[in-house]
N, C-alpha and C positions, 0 to 999 in steps of 0.2 A: 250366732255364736262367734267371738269374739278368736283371732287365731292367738295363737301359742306364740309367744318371743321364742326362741333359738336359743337354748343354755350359750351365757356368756354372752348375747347383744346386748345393747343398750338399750335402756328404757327408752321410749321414745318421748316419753311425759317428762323425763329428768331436765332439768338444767343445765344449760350449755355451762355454764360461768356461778361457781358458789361462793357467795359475799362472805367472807368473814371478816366477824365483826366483835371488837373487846369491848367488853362492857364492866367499867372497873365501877368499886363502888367505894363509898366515900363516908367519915364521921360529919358531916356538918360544913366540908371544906372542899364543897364539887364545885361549886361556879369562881370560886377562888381556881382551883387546881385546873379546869376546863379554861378560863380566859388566861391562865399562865400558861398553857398548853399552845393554845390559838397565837399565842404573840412571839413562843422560840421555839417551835417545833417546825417552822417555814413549809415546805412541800404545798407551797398554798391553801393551809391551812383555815378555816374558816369555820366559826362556832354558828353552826346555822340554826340551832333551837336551844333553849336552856327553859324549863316551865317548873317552877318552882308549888307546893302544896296550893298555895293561892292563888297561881296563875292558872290550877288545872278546870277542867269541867266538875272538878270532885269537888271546890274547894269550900261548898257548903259542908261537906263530909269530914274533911280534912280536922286531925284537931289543932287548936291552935300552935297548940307547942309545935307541929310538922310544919306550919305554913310557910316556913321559911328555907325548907330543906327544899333543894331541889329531886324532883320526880324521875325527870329527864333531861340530858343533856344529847347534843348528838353534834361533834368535829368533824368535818369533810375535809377529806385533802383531795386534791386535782385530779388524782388518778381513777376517784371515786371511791378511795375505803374508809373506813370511817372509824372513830373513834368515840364509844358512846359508855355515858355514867349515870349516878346518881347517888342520893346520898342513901345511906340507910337510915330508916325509920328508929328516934330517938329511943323506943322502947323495947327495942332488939339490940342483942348485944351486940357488938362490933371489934374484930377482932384483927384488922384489916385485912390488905391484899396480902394473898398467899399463894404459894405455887404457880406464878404467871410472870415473865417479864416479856417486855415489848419489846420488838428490833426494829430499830429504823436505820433505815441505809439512804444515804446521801450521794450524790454524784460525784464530790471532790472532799477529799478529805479536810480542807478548810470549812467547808459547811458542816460537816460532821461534826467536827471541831469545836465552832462554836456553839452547837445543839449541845452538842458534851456540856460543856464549861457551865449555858445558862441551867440548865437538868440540875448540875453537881450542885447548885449553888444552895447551902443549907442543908444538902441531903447527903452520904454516902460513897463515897467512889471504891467500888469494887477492884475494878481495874482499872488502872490510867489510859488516858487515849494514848496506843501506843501500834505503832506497828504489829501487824499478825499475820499468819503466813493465811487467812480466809481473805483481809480486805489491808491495802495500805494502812489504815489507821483503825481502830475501834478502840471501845472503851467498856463497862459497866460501870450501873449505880443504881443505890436506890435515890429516890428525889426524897424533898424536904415535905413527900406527899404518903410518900410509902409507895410510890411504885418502882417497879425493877426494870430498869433502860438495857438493853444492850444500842450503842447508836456505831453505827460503822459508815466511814468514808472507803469511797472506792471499791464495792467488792471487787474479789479475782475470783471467788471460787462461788 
């Protein structure tokens, strides 16, 4: 017989370290939005898989109109978190992203900066990059993709 945990230990089965992971999802425009991601979002960013309806194991299944959607994407940055999408399937409605924006924080607020500026370009500026009493600089937006950035140089707090 197996003993009793102690009200309030910790599981000993738990996870030191829990991954979280975004998984945005897309009308038809993931591996566009995913390789604009990979090229100004720095943090060493790298699009390590993108498998589109007819690159999957399924894609006898697949119909053809989907073949072209992407399934899965999956963005690494250095620190190991990851950034993962796909499109939605053409016969589902699609209504986009909602209730979710993304914070990225940068070391210097010139890196920031620029993440800001490439993000804004065709999309939305909520806020301008401007000083705030959390980080030297921050900014919001939505991009020209529908998702919602907050991007901050320098946190203080």
């Amino acid at each position: 017989r197996a003993a009793r945990r102690p009200p309030g230990a910790p599981c000993r089965r738990s996870p030191r370290r829990v991954l979280h992971v975004v998984y945005l999802a897309f009308n038809g425009n993931c591996a566009e939005a995913m390789r604009f991601y990979e090229r100004v979002l720095g943090l060493g960013a790298k699009l390590e898989m993108m498998m589109s309806g007819a690159d999957s194991p399924m894609a006898a299944q697949i119909p053809k109109e989907h073949a072209d959607r992407i399934l899965h994407a999956r963005l690494r940055f250095e620190d190991g978190s990851y950034i993962y999408a796909g499109d939605a399937p053409n016969h589902m409605p699609y209504d986009g992203i909602k209730g979710v924006t993304i914070t990225m924080s940068y070391a210097t607020t010139a890196d920031g900066e620029a993440v800001f500026k490439s993000l804004s370009e065709g999309g939305t500026v909520i806020m301008p990059y401007q000083p705030t009493f959390w980080a030297r600089s921050a900014g919001m937006l939505t991009d020209r993709f529908g998702v919602s950035w907050n991007v901050n140089g320098e946190v203080m707090i």
